[in-house]
N, C-alpha and C positions, 0 to 999 in steps of 0.2 A: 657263773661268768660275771666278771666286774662290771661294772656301766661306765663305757670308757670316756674321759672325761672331754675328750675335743670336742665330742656326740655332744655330752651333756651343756656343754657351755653353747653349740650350733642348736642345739634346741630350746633354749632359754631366749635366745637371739628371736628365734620364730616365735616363742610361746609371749615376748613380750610384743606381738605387733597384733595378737589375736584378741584383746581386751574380753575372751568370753568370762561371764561370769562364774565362781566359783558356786558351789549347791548351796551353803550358807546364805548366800546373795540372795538366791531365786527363792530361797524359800522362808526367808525371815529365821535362821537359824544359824548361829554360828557355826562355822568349818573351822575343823582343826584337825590338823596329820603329825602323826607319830612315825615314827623310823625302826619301832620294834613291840614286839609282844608285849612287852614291862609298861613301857613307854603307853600304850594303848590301852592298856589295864587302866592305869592310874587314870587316864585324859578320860576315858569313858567313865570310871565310877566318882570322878568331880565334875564333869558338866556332859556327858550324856543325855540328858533330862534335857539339855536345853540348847546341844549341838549333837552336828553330823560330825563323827569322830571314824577318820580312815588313818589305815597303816601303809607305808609304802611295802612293807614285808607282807608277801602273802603267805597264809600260813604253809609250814611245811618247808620254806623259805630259809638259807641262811641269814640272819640278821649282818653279818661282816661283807657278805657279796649282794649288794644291794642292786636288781638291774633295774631299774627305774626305766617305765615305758612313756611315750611324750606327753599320755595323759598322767601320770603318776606326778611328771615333774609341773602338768599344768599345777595338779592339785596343788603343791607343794609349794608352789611359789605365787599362788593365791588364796591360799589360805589365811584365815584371819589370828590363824594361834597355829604354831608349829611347835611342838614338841622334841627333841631331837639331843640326844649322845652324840657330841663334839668328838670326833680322829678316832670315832670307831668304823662310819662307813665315809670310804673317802669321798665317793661318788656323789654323797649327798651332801657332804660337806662343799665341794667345787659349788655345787648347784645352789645351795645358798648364800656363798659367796659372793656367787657371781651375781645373786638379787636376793639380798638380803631381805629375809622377811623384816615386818617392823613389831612382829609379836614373836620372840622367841622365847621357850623356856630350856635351857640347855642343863641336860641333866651333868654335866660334867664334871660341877661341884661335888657332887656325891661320890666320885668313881673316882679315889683317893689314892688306893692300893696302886703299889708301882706295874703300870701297864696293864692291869686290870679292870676291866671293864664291868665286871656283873655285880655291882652295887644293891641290885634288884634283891640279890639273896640273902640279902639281910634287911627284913620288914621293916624294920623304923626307920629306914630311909626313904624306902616309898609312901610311909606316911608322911614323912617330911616334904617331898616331891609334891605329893597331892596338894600341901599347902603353897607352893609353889604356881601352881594350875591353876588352882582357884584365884592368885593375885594375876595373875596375866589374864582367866578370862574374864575376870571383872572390870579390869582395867580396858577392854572394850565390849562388856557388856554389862556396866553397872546396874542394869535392872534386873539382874539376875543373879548380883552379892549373894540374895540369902540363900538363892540353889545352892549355887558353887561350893560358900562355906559349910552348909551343907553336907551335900557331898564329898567335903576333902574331912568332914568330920568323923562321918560314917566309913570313910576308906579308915583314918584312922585307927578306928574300933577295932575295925577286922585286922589291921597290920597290928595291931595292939595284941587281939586273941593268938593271933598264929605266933609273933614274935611267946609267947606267954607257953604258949603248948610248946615249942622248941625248947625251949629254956628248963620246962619242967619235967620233958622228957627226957633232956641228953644232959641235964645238971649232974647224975652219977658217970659222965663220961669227960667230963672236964679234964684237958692233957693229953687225952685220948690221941693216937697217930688214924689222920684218915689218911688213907693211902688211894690216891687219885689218876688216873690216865692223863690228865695235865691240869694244871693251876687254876682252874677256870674258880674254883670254890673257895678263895681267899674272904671273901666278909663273911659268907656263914660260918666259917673256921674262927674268922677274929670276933665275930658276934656271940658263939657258945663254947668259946673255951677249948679250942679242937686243935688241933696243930696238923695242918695242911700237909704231906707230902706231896709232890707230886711225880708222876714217872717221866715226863717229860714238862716243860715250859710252859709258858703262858698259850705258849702257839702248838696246837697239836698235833699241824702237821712236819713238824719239826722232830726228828726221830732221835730217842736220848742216845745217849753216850753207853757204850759197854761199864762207862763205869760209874755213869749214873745209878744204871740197874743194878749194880752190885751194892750201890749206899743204901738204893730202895728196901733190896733186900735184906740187907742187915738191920737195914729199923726195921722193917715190918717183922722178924723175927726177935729182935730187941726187945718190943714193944708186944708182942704175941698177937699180933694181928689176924684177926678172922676174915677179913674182907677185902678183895680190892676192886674201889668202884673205878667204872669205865662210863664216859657219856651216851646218852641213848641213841645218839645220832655218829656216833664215832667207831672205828676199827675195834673190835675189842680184844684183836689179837695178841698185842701187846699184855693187858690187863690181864688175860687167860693165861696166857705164858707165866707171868711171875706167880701167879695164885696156882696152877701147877706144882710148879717148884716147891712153894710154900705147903701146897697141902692145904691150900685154903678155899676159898668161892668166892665167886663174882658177884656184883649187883650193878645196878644202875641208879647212876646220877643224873637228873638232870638241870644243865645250867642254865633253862628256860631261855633258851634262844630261838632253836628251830624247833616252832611250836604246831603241831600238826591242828587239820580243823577238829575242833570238836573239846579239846585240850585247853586250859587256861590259866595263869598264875596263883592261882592258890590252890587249884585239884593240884599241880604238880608240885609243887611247894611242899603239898602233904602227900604225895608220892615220896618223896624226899626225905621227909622226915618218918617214916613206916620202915625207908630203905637204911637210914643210919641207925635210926632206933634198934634193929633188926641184928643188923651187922658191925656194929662198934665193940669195940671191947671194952666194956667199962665195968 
């Protein structure tokens, strides 16, 4: 369910006459809220050490239907560093509109692809982000420059090693058609070389075309395709049906959105890359 915005604007109204303090406040620690998985990853592995770092998504949570509850939106519009993907969730877009933090970091420079949002799926971006985090939480919390850099150094490494393992695992797959349940994997595809199909749109609840399906299938036959991935939170009906036809199997993708507990951006990362490595044709 969306968080309907009249609600959300009616409780900004109350949440600014309550002056309680955010956790950062009470505790000598910087607060900073994230609006998703990715998002959360990054803010926690650059100042973690030295803030309280919440999601508005809880896990298991769609990242796109954001319901934000009145304490969600206290946190949100008290915090000292907010992290947040611009015209992905509208809900939280209103909500900061309407009080505008005065630390944002808006990952929306990075989310380039037309109407695509999962930037995340291609690791040198989120190193880039990190560096990002670290200038906004230095910028109110300069005694703690050396953490931060830090930590946006060491996120780097790691998005440096996983970007490196991708790369040298699917290099003989370079051209390769991934055949997808919808578009959601456009920067991993532009990051190693892949060429993105997908069976429907950027939006997946959006049902293709009769004759979408038929294009699908003549690439995927074109191209000799082994695999067609479907998201791990998504119908896989669709995906099942054409790999039928085809003679082919299924796997799962995931576009690290709806991230269940226990689950985290780089075990699924390399979920991902086990699942294309696996099932590409290269």
């Amino acid at each position: 369910m969306r968080f309907a915005l009249p609600v959300a604007g009616a409780a900004l109204v109350l949440l600014a006459g309550c002056g309680a303090p955010a956790t950062g406040e009470q505790d000598g620690r910087l607060s900073v809220v994230t609006t998703s998985h990715p998002l959360e990853f990054v803010a926690a592995a650059v100042a973690g050490g030295r803030a309280d770092v919440a999601n508005t998504v809880t896990p298991g949570a769609d990242s796109h239907d954001a319901d934000l509850s009145t304490r969600q939106l206290a946190d949100l519009v008290d915090a000292d560093v907010v992290v947040h993907l611009s015209s992905m969730q509208p809900a939280v877009d209103a909500a900061l509109s309407s009080r505008p933090p005065e630390h944002l970091v808006d990952a929306a420079a990075y989310a380039d692809l037309d109407r695509d949002p999962h930037f995340w799926l291609d690791p040198t971006l989120m190193a880039d982000l990190g560096d990002d985090v670290a200038d906004e939480v230095t910028e109110v919390d300069p005694a703690g420059e050396q953490d931060y850099r830090a930590g946006a150094a060491a996120l780097r490494q790691r998005m440096t090693d996983l970007d490196a393992d991708y790369a040298d695992a699917l290099a003989p797959c370079r051209g390769a058609a991934l055949v997808t349940s919808h578009e959601a994997f456009g920067y991993l595809a532009d990051r190693y070389g892949l060429r993105q199909v997908g069976i429907a749109g950027i939006d997946p609840s959006v049902e293709p075309s009769p004759a979408r399906v038929r294009d699908v299938l003549a690439v995927a036959r074109e191209n000799s395709v082994q695999t067609i991935y479907f998201e791990a939170s998504a119908n896989p009906a669709v995906a099942e049906k054409l790999a039928t036809e085809l003679g082919v199997r299924t796997a799962v993708l995931h576009p690290v959105e709806r991230v269940d507990e226990g689950e985290d951006y780089l075990g699924l990362m390399r979920q991902n890359l086990a699942a294309l490595r696996d099932g590409l044709t290269c």
